[in-house]
C-alpha positions in Angstrom: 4.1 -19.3 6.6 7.6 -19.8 8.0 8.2 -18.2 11.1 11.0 -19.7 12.9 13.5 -17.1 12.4 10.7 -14.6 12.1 9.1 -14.7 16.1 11.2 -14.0 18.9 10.6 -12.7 22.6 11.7 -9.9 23.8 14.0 -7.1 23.0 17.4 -5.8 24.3 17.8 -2.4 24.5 22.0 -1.3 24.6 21.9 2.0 26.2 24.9 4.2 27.8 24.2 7.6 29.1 27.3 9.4 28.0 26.2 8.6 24.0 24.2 10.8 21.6 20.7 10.1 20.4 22.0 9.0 17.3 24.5 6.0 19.0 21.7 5.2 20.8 19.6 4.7 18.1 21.9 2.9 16.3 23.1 0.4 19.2 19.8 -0.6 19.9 18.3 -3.7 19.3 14.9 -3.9 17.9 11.6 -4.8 19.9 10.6 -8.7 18.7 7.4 -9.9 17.9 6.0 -12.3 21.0 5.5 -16.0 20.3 1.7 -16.8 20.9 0.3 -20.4 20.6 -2.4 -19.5 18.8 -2.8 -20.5 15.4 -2.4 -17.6 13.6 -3.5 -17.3 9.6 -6.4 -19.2 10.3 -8.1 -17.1 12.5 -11.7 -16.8 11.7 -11.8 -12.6 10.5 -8.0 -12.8 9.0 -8.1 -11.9 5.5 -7.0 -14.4 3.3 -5.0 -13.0 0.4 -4.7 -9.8 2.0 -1.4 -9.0 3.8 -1.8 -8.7 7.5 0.5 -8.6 10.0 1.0 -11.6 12.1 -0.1 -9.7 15.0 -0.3 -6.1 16.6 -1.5 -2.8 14.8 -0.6 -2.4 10.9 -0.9 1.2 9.7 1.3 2.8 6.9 2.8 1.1 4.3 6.5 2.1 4.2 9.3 1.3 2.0 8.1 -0.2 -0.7 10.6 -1.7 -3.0 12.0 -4.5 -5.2 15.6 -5.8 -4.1 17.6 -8.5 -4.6 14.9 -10.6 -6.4 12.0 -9.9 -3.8 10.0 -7.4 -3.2 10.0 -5.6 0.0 6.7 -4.2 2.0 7.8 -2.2 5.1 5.0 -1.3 7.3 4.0 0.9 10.3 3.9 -1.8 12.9 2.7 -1.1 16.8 3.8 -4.4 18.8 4.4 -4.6 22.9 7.1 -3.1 22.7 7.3 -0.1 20.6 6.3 1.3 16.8 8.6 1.2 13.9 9.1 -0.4 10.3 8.0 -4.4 10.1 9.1 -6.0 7.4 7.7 -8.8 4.5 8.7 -9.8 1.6 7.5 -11.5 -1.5 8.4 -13.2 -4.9 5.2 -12.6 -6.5 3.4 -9.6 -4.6 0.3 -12.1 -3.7 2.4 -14.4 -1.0 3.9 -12.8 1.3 6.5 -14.1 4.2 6.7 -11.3 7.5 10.0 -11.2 8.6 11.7 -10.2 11.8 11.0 -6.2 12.8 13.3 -4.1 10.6 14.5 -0.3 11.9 13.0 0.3 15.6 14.5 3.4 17.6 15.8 1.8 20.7 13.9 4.9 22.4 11.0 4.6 24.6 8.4 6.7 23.1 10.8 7.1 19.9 8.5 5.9 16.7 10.5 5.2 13.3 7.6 7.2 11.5 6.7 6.2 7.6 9.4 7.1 4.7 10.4 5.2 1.7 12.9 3.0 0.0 15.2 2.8 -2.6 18.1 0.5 -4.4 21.3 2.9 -5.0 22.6 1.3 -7.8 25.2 3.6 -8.6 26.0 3.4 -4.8 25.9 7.7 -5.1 26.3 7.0 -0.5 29.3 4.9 -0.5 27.3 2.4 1.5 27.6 -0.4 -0.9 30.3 -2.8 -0.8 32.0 -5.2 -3.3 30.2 -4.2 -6.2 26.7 -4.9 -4.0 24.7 -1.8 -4.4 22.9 -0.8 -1.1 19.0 -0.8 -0.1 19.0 2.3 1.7 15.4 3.1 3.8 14.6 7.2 4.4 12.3 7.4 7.4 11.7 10.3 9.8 12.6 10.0 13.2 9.9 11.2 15.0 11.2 13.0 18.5 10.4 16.2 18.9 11.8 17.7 16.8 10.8 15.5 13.8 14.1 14.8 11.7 14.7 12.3 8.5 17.5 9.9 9.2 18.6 7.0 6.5 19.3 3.3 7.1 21.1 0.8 4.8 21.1 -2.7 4.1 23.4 -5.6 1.8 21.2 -8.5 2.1 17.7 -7.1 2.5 17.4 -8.3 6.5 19.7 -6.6 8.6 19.8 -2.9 8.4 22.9 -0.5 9.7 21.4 3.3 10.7 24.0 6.0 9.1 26.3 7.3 12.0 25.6 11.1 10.8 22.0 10.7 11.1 20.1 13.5 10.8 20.4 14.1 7.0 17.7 16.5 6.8 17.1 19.0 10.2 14.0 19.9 11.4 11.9 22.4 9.2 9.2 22.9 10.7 7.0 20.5 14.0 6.3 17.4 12.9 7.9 17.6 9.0 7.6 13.9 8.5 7.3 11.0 5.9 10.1 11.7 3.2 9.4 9.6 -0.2 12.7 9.7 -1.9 12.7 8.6 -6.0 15.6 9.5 -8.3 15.8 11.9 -11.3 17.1 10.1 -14.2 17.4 13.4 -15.8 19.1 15.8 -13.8 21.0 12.2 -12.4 20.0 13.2 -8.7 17.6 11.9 -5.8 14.8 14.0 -5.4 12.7 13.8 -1.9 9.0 15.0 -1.2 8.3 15.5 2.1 4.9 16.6 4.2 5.8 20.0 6.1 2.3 22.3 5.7 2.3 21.9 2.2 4.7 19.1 0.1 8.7 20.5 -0.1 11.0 19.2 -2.1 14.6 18.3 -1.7 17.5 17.1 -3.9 20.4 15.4 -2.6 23.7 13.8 -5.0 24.2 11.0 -2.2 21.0 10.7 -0.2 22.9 12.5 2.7 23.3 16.3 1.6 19.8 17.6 0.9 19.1 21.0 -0.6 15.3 22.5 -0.9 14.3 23.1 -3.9 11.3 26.0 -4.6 8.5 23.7 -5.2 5.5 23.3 -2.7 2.9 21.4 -3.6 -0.4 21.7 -2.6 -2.5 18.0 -2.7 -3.4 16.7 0.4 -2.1 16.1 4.0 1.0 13.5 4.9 2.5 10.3 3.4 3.1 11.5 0.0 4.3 9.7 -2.8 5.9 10.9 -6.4 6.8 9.2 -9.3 6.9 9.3 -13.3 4.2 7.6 -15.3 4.0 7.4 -19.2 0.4 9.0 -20.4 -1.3 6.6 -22.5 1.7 3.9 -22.2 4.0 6.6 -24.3 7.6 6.8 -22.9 7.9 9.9 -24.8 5.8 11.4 -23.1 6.2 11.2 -19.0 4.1 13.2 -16.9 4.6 13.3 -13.2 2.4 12.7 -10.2 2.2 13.7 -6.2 -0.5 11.4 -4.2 -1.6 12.3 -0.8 -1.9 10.1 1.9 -5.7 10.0 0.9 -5.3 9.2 -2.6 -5.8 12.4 -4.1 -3.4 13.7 -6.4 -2.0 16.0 -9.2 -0.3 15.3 -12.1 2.3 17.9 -13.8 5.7 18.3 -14.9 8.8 18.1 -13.2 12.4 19.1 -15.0 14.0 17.7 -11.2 14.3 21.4 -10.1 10.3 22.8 -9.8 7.1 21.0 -10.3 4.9 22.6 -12.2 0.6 21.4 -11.4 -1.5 20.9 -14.6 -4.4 19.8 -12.6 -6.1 20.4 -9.6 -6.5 17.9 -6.5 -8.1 14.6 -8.1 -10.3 12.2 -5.8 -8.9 8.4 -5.9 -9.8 6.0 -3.2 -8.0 3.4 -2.7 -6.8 3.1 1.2 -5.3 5.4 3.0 -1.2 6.2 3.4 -1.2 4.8 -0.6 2.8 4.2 -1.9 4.4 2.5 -4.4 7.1 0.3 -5.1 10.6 1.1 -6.2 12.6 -0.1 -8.9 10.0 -2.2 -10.0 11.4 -4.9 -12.1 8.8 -5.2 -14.5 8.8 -1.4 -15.0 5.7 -1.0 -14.0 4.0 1.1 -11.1 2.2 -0.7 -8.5 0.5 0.7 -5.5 -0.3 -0.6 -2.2 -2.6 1.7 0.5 -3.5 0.9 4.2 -7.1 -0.6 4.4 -7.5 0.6 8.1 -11.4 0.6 8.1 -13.8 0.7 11.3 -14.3 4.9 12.9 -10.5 6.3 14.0 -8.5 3.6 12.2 -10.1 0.9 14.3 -10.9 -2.5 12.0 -14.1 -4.4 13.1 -11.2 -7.5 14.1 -12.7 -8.5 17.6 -10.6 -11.4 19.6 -7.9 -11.1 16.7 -4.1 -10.9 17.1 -4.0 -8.3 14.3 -5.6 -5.2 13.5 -5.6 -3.6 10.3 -4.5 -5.0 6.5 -2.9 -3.8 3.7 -4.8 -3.5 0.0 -4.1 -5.6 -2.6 -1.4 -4.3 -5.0 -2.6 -3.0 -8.0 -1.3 -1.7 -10.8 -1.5 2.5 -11.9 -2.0 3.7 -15.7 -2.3 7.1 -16.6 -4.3 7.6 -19.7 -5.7 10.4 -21.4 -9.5 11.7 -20.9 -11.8 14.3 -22.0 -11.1 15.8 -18.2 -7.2 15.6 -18.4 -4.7 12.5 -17.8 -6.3 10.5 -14.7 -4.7 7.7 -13.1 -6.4 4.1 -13.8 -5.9 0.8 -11.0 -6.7 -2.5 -11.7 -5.8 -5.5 -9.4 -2.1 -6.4 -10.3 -1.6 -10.0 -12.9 -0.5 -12.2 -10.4 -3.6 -12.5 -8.4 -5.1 -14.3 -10.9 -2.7 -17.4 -9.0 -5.3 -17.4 -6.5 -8.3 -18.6 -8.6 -9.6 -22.0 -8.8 -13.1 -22.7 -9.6 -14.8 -20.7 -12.1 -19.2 -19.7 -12.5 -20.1 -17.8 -15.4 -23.0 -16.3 -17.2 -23.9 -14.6 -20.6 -27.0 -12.8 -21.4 -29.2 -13.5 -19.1 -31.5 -11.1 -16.9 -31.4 -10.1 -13.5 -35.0 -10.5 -12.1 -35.6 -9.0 -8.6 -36.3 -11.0 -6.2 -34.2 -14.0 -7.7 -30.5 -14.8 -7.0 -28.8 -16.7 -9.8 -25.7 -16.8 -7.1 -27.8 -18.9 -4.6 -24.9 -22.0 -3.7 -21.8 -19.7 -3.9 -21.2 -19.5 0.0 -17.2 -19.3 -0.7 -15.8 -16.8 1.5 -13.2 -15.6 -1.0 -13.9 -14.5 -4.7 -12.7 -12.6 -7.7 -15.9 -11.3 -9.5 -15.8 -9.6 -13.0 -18.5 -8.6 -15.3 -20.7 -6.5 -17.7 -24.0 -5.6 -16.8 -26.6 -3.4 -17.9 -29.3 -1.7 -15.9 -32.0 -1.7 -17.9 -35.0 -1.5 -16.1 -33.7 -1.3 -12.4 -33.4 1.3 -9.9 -30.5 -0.5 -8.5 -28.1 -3.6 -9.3 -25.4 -5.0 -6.6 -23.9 -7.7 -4.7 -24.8 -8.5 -1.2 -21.8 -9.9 0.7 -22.5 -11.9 3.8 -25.3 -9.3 4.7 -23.0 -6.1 3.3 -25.1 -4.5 0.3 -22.2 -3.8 -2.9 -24.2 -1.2 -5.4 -22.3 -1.3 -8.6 -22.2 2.3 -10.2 -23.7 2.6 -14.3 -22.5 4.8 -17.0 -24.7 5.4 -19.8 -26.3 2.3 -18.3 -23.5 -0.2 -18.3 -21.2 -1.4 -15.4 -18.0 -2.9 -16.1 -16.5 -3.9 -12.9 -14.1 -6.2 -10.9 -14.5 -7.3 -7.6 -12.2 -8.6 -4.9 -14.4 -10.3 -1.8 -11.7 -11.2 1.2 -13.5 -12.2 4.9 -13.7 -9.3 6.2 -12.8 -6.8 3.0 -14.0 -5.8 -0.5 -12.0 -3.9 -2.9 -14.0 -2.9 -6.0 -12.6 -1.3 -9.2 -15.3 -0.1 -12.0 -14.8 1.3 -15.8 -11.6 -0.4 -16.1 -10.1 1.0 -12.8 -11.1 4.6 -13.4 -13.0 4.3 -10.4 -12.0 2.5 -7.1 -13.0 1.5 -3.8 -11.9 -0.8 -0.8 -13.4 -1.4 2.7 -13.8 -3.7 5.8 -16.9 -4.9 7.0 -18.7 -7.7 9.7 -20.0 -10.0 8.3 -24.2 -9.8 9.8 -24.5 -13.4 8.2 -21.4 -15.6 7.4 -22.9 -18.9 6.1 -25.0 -16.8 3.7 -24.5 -17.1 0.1 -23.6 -14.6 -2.5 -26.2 -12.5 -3.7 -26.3 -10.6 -7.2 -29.6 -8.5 -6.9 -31.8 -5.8 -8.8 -34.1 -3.5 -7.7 -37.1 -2.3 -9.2 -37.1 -3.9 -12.5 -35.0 -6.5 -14.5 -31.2 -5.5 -15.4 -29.4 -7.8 -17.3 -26.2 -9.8 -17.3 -23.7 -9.0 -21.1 -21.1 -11.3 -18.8 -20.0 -12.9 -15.7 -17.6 -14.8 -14.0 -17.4 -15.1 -10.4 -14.0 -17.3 -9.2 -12.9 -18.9 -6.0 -9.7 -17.9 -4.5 -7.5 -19.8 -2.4 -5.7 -18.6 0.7 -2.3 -17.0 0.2 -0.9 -18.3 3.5 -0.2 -21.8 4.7 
């Protein structure tokens, strides 16, 4: 992990009392990540091929987006000297490289809360230059009162905040967390924003916003909206609003009102879920914060961190006999990560036996079939943390994702998702694959080693 140009100390904040808030803010230098002389990455509870942030508190993910042949993770990021968007980026989505801090406010309690991201390619703000369309961030500017302001950037490290910020005015207390996608359709940009309920705006430069007559009714803060193709079919695009909690609706949206087909749908997956922009694969991945521990405080004792991001993943939505539900499997690229490979076919699961004894790995990538035949219960046990898996009809497909301190696990072909944190109570002991009350049996298994993403 390179960090030269990434660590500094200190900040300078440029401040002259005869300027507006919004000179201010833009003058101001952003706070700078500490050196320490620690050694950070190998620290014994920092996840491994989760991102974390060199140090300091990690909350939202902000901003995601692909630009400029990487692609860009902005992130809620509480250091010594303020809270605002940090910044990584990545070629792959599995390695990532934390840069230097990216839009602070120069303010003393002044936060740059969570907004979004997004490449204006037809340069619709007139902030591009020589043909070099502009990544321009949306973000809301929390002071009382809250208000959305917009930053832009050329090269994708250095960011410029507009001089005629606010673009949207307050609305109501603390209207906050604007994700901004555009229309294709109706050729406009199209913002959802958390006031009481979701509102939506629509702006033809990402400066002038206009409310449209939507509210939408899903869930609290950090929302997300985007178009996704049921059952793969570009013909036929159905949109969907996600709450900050991972519940979400899924409707239709003509870029003037959004009309709900469904109610609120349970997903877990994180909390503050987003996903990235102009993907360049076309496809939609999704990446939540795994805050974990009781009021968003992660079991990390003596770390330099606190708090991770999930793994990206990658959302389908495909047709059931409930309605179009969203589908998230672990994203391609992970598979990078694997190295040295168990596996078993057809063969039972007795209790009181563990055909995992040896596998004392701290990282996997576990996938499998298995029925439950006789048992009252089939699972994993993690370092001490007991991992039930969840049968249909008797069967459990499943993959699972075992980090140091986290374990994401996504069942019946990602229709069904979970991630956590946890202690490990025993960290030397092995992996454990265990039944409970009669035999179960293994169709298939494969259980993989993964190596570190940082170096």
């Amino acid at each position: 992990m390179n960090k030269k140009n990434a660590l500094f100390v200190g900040w300078v904040i440029m401040a002259v009392s005869v300027m507006t808030v919004e000179a201010k803010e833009k003058k101001a230098a952003p706070p700078q990540v500490p050196l320490s002389t620690a050694p950070l990455y190998q620290e014994q509870y920092r996840p491994q091929f989760h991102f974390s942030a060199d140090r300091g508190r990690l909350n939202d993910p902000n901003g995601l987006v692909f630009y400029k042949g990487e692609y860009h993770l902005f992130f809620q990021h509480a250091i010594e000297t303020g809270k605002g968007w940090g910044h990584a980026v990545s070629t792959d989505l599995i390695h990532w490289t934390q840069l230097g801090p990216a839009i602070f406010s120069g303010e003393k309690k002044v936060t740059i809360a969570s907004g979004s991201a997004v490449v204006d390619w037809q340069n619709t703000s007139g902030f591009g230059k020589d043909g070099q369309p502009p990544l321009v961030c949306i973000y809301t500017y929390a002071k009382h009162p809250f208000t959305q302001h917009i930053a832009y950037s050329l090269d994708g490290r250095t960011f410029t905040k507009y001089e005629n910020n606010p673009i949207l005015g307050n609305i109501a207390d603390e209207n906050r967390d604007p994700k901004v996608v555009w229309h294709e359709p109706s050729k406009q940009w199209i913002m959802i924003l958390y006031v009481s309920k979701y509102d939506l705006f629509s702006s033809p430069n990402l400066k002038d916003w206009k409310p449209l007559p939507s509210k939408i009714e899903c869930g609290n803060e950090c929302p997300d909206i985007f178009p996704m193709p049921l059952d793969g079919d570009p013909e036929k695009i159905k949109w969907v609003v996600v709450a900050a909690s991972g519940a979400y609706v899924v409707g239709e949206f003509d870029g003037k009102e959004f009309k709900v087909e469904s109610k609120p749908l349970s997903s877990k997956f994180g909390y503050a879920v987003q996903t990235f922009s102009d993907e360049p694969k076309g496809r939609r991945i999704q990446i939540g914060w795994l805050s974990g521990g009781k009021g968003s405080r992660a079991p990390y004792p003596g770390m330099p961190f606190n708090q991770q991001m999930t793994v990206p993943a990658e959302l389908t939505l495909k047709t059931t006999p409930n309605g179009p539900r969203l589908f998230r499997l672990p994203v391609k690229e992970l598979e990078v990560l694997r190295g040295k490979v168990y596996s078993w076919n057809e063969i039972p699961i007795v209790p009181g036996t563990n055909l995992l004894n040896g596998l004392t790995h701290d990282l996997f990538d576990i996938e499998g079939v298995i029925l439950a035949g006789q048992s009252k219960e089939v699972g994993f046990t993690v370092r001490g943390k007991p991992v039930p898996l969840h049968f249909i009809d008797g069967r459990a497909k499943f993959r699972m994702l075992v980090d140091r301190i986290t374990i994401e696990v996504f069942e019946d072909d990602g229709a069904q998702t979970q991630a956590m944190t946890f202690m490990p109570v025993d960290k030397a002991a092995p992996l454990d694959l265990f039944a409970v009350g009669g035999d179960a049996k293994i169709v298939s298994l494969k259980v993989y080693e993964l190596k570190s993403i940082w170096k």
